[in-house]
Phi, psi and omega in degrees: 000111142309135190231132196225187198208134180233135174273135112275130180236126206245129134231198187308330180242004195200158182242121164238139176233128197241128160227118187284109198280186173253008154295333185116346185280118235267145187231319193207134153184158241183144154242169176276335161292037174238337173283351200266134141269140166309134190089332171281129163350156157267308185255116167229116156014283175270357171264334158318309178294310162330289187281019175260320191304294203290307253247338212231352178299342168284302177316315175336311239225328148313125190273139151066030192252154164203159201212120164270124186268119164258113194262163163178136189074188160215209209198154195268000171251023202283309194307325185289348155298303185307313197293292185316324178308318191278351159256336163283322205249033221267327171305315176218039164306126162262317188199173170231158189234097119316084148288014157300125188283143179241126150358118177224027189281340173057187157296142185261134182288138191271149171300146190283115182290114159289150188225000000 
């Protein structure tokens, strides 16, 4: 069984994706700005899909693969990314990770007025 690790990285404006053997060595990697045409939206719908279809469709069709998935940052599409992925890829997905750093800084104590 091959186990490889696909990264995503959401930032405001863009997706980035890496797929990883489990040594580190990089096998595909690739953005959703490389798919946009001028004049067209970058995060869309239908370009999402385009870039899950083209970029991950060699795998689909591979015996015995299973693949850890690592989310990180975010995005205002991200769940409709995940969701498609997770209908293109759904046979050998094994598991997900979401490494968005979250805030733990809590509330700050008001300052003591010194006189």
């Amino acid at each position: 069984m091959k186990l490889y690790f696909l990264l995503i990285l959401f930032t405001q404006n863009n997706i980035f994706i890496t797929l990883t053997t489990l040594k580190g060595e990089v096998i595909l990697w690739n953005s959703l700005g490389s798919l946009k045409i001028k004049g067209l939206k970058k995060l869309s719908n239908s370009l999402i899909k385009n870039f899950i279809f083209i970029n991950l469709n060699q795998l689909k069709f591979q015996k015995e693969l299973k693949i850890h998935v690592k989310l990180k940052g975010y995005n205002k599409l991200k769940k409709l990314f995940i969701r498609f992925l997770i209908l293109f890829l759904q046979e050998i997905i094994f598991s997900f990770i979401d490494n968005s750093a979250t805030p733990m800084n809590g509330c700050k104590w008001k300052k003591k007025r010194r006189l």
